[in-house]
C-alpha positions in Angstrom: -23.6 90.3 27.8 -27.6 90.2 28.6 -29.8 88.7 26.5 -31.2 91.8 25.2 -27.8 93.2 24.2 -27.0 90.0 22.2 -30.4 90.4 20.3 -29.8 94.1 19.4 -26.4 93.2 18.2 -27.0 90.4 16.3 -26.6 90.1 12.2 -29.6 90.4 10.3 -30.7 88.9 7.2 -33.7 89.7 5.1 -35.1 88.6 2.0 -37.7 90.0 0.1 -39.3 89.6 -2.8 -42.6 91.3 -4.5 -44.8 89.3 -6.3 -43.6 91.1 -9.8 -39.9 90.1 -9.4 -38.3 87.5 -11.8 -36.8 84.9 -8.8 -40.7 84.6 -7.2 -41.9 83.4 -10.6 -39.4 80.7 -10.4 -40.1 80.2 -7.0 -43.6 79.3 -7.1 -44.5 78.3 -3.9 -41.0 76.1 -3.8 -39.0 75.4 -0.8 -35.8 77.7 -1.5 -32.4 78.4 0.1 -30.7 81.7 0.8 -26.8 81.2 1.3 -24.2 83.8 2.7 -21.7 83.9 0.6 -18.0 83.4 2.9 -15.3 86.5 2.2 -13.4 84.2 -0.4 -16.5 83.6 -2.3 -16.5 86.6 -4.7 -16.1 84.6 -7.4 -19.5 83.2 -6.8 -20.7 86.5 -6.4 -20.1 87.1 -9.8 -21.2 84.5 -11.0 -24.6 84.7 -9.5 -24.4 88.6 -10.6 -24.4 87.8 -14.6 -20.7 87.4 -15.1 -20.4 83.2 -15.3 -17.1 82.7 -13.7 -14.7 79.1 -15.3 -15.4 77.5 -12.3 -19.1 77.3 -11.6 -20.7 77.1 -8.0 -20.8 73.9 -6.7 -24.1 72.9 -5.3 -25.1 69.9 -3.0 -28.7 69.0 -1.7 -29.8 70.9 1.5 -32.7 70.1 3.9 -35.2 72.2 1.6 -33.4 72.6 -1.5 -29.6 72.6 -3.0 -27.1 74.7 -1.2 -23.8 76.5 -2.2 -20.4 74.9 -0.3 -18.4 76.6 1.4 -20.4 79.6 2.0 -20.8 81.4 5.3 -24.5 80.1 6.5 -27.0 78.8 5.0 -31.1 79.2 5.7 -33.3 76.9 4.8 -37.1 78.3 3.6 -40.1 77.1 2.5 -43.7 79.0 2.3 -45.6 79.4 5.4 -48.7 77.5 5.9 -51.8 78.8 7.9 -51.1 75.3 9.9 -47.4 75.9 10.2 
């Protein structure tokens, strides 16, 4: 496989968030985390979807902020600076 063939069929991710939406007021300028959730975590799909599950996610500290375990991957963010 060339290089360019592994790029084009790589999995992407996006995130995106407008200004207006509810998680980028709580967000404020904070490093954040977006996790993958693994195939066996639909539990903490739900609960992450409104419907609290018995069990809740279990969270431990990350590079840039806390992270779920067990899930699939896990990217690290924090805002961009001119300098960065």
């Amino acid at each position: 496989m060339t290089d360019r063939e592994s790029r084009s069929s790589s999995t992407l991710c996006q995130v995106t968030l407008t200004r207006k939406s509810k998680a980028c007021g709580y967000l404020g300028g904070a490093p954040f985390t977006v996790n993958i959730l693994a195939a066996d975590q639909a539990e903490t799909a739900l609960h992450f979807a409104g419907r609290p599950q018995p069990s809740p996610p279990v969270l431990v500290e990350g590079p840039t902020a806390p992270q779920l375990v067990g899930n699939a991957a896990t990217i690290s963010c924090r805002e961009r600076t001119p300098s960065s």
